[in-house]
Steps between C-alpha positions, in 0.01 A plus 500: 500500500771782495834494349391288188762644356861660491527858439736543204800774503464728225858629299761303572698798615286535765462118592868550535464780681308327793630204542858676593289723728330212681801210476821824587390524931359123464889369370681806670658190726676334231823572557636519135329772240497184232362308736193772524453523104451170465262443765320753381563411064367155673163650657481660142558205316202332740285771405582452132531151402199320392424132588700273731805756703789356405864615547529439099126702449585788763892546312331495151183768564815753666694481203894447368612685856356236673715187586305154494773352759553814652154515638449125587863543702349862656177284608621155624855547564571854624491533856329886579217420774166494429408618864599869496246521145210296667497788765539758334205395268302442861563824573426649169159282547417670824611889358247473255193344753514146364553349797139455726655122551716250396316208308708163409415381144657154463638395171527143363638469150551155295815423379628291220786328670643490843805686436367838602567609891252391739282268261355185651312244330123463692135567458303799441172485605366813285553240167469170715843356319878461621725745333840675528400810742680771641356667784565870689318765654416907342496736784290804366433847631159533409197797546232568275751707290706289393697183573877423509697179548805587703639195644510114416595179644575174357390206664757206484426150486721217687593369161697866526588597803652129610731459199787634466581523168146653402616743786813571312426556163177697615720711733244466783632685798555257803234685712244393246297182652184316387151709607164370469244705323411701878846554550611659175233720533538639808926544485387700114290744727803526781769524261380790395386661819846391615593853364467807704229748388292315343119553594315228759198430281291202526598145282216405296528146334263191397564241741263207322797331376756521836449350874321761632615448835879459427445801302310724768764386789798656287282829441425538857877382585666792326181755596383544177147634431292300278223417303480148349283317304419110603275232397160420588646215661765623706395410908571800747400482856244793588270619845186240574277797464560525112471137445178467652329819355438656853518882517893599586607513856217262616598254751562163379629148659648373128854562467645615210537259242662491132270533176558575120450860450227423260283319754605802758390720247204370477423475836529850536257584210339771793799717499565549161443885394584702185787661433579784246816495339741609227654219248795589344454208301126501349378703227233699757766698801200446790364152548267338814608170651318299745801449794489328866832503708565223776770478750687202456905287532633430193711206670296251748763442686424850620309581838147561453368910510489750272814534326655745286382362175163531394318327209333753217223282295438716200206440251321711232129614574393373194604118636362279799824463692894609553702429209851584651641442833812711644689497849658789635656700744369802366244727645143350424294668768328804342352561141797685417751227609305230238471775219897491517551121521277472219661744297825301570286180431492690107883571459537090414300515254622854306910318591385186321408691201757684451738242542321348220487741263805769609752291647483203287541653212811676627610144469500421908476159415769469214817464686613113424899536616656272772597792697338575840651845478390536139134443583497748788655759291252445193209465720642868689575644114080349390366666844672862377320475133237401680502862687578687221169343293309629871683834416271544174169457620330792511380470836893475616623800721797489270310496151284814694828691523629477152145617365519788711851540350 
C-alpha cells in the first residue's frame, strides 16, 4: 500500500523553514502575532516529539523558549477560533488539487477515565468489550494525491450534553446538543461547507456502522451529493423488473417491493459488466471490477419508481459475486460515470491509511484535557502537521516547487 511511511525533513533549518511557510497564511487569522508563533512552535513541537503528544512532550522537544503552561493555556484556554484555520487549510487543500471529494474518516479513541470532553462509557463492537470511548468525525479532502483532514466534529453523549456542570467545566457552547452517529456526520460535512467558496464535491463515507436511511434522508435534505457505503443487509425498495431478473423496461404486474441489496444484487447477476478504473488506493493505478447499478428508495416509506439513488454492487473479477454495495445520487449511467464512483469508492481506503500512519502519529488522538475548546484547537493544530508531512512527499505540488527551486 502507499504512504508506508512519513517523509522525513532534512536540516532543521529548513524543517523550520517550511513549517512557517505552510502554518504563516494557515494562522494569518489569529489575531495576536504570539498567538501565531505558538500555533505554529505547537505544529512544530507535533512534528518533533516522539511518543504520546503531550503538552509536557511538545514544550520539552521546542526547548527552554517554550512554556509548558503557556502552551496548555494557548491550546485549551485561549479563545482564537479554530474556524477561520479549518478554511483556510480547505482552501489550501483545494489550491493544490487535493480535493476530488470529501471523505469522513470517523475516529474512536479509548480513554482511561471519563474526565476527558465528550467520553461516554459503552461498547465497541471492533474489540467486543465496554470501554471509556470518545467518538467524532475527520472530514478529509482527499484525491489520489494526497489527503488532508480539515475539519472535525465531536460527537457528545447525553451523559454531556444534559449536565450542567460537565457543560461548565468543559465549556461546551449552549448550541452544542446530543447527535447520533448519522447526525454528527452529516453537520461535520455542512459545517464546513457552511463557508462560502468552498468546492461542491461529493461526501464519500462508510455507512456499515450508521442507519442508513436516517443517514441518506439528511444527505438528500441539505442536497448533498453522495456516495455511501451500506451493508449487505440494508433493505431498499427498487423497480419489479430488477427483482425478478426480467430485461429493464419490460412490463410487469409486481409492484415494487423492498430487498437487501445483496439479494438485489444478485438478482441482477445479468447486468453486471466490467469496469476499468483508477485506485488511488492499491498498489496497481488501473484495476477491473465487476459492477451492476439498480434504481432504487433508500427510505420505504418512499413512493415506488425510480428514484434518484441508485445501488452500485461492486465485486472483483477474480471472485463469484459483489463484495461492496454503495447508494448514490451520483451519475451511474455510462462507463465513465462508474469509473468515477469507483475511483471515489478508493479514496476510503488511501484516507484510512493515512490517518493511520500520518495523522496518528501527529498525535490526533493525544489530546486528554476537559476542554471542548481545547480539543477543537489541538485536533485544528494535528490536522496542520498533518499538511505539512503531505507537503514533503515527493509527489506534493509543493515539495515539486522547492526541487525546482
Amino acid at each position: 500500500m502507499r504512504h508506508a511511511s512519513l517523509a522525513e525533513p532534512g536540516t532543521q533549518a529548513e524543517e523550520q523553514g517550511e513549517v512557517e511557510d505552510i502554518c504563516a497564511p494557515l494562522f494569518s487569522s489569529l489575531p495576536r502575532r504570539d498567538q501565531r508563533v505558538k500555533a505554529t512552535n505547537y505544529v512544530r513541537g507535533l512534528l518533533r516529539a516522539r511518543g504520546r503528544k503531550s503538552v509536557r512532550n511538545i514544550a520539552q522537544v521546542l526547548g527552554p523558549d517554550a512554556s509548558e503552561q503557556s502552551l496548555h493555556h494557548f491550546v485549551s484556554e485561549s479563545t482564537w477560533d479554530w474556524w477561520p484555520v479549518r478554511h483556510a487549510l480547505a482552501r489550501r487543500s483545494t489550491e493544490h488539487g487535493l480535493t476530488s471529494a470529501w471523505v469522513l474518516q470517523p475516529m474512536v479513541v479509548e480513554k482511561a477515565g471519563t474526565h476527558t470532553v465528550g467520553v461516554t462509557r459503552r461498547f465497541d463492537a471492533a474489540s467486543g468489550r465496554t470501554m471509556n470511548l470518545q467518538s467524532s468525525y475527520g472530514v478529509w479532502a482527499a484525491s489520489p494525491r494526497g489527503n488532508i483532514p480539515v475539519s472535525w466534529r465531536l460527537q457528545l453523549p447525553e451523559e454531556w450534553t444534559g449536565n450542567q456542570e460537565r457543560r461548565r467545566q468543559a465549556a461546551v457552547p449552549p448550541e452544542a446538543a446530543t447527535e447520533g452517529l448519522e447526525e454528527c456526520a452529516v453537520r461535520a460535512c455542512l459545517e464546513l461547507a457552511a463557508h462560502q467558496g468552498h468546492p461542491a464535491r461529493p461526501l464519500v463515507a462508510d455507512a456499515r456502522a450508521m442507519d442508513v436511511v436516517a443517514l441518506v434522508r439528511l444527505l438528500e435534505s441539505a442536497g448533498r451529493p453522495f456516495l455511501v457505503r451500506v451493508p449487505d443487509c440494508t433493505p431498499v425498495l427498487a423497480p419489479a423488473p430488477f427483482l425478478s431478473g426480467q430485461p429493464v423496461g419490460a412490463p410487469s404486474l409486481r409492484p415494487a417491493a423492498i430487498r437487501p441489496v445483496e439479494l438485489i444484487s444478485a438478482t441482477v447477476r445479468s447486468l453486471r459488466r466490467p469496469v476499468v478504473w483508477h485506485d488511488p488506493a492499491g498498489p496497481r493505478q488501473m484495476r477491473t471490477s465487476i459492477v451492476s447499478t439498480v434504481p432504487v428508495r433508500a427510505d420505504p416509506r418512499d413512493e415506488p419508481g425510480n428514484g434518484p439513488l441508485h445501488l452500485v454492487s461492486t465485486g472483483s473479477t477474480l471472485a463469484p459475486g459483489p463484495a461492496e454495495h454503495w447508494l448514490t445520487n451520483l451519475p451511474s449511467h455510462v462507463p465513465g460515470d462508474l469509473s468515477r464512483l469507483l475511483h471515489l469508492t478508493g479514496l476510503l481506503a488511501q484516507v484510512a491509511q493515512d490517518a493511520s500512519t500520518i495523522t496518528e502519529r501527529v498525535g490526533i488522538r493525544d489530546y486528554t484535557g476537559r476542554s471542548f475548546g481545547g480539543w477543537h484547537r489541538h485536533m485544528t493544530l494535528a490536522s496542520v502537521a498533518h499538511a505539512v508531512i503531505m507537503a514533503r512527499r515527493p509527489s506534493s505540488p509543493q515539495a515539486r516547487i522547492r526541487a525546482r527551486v
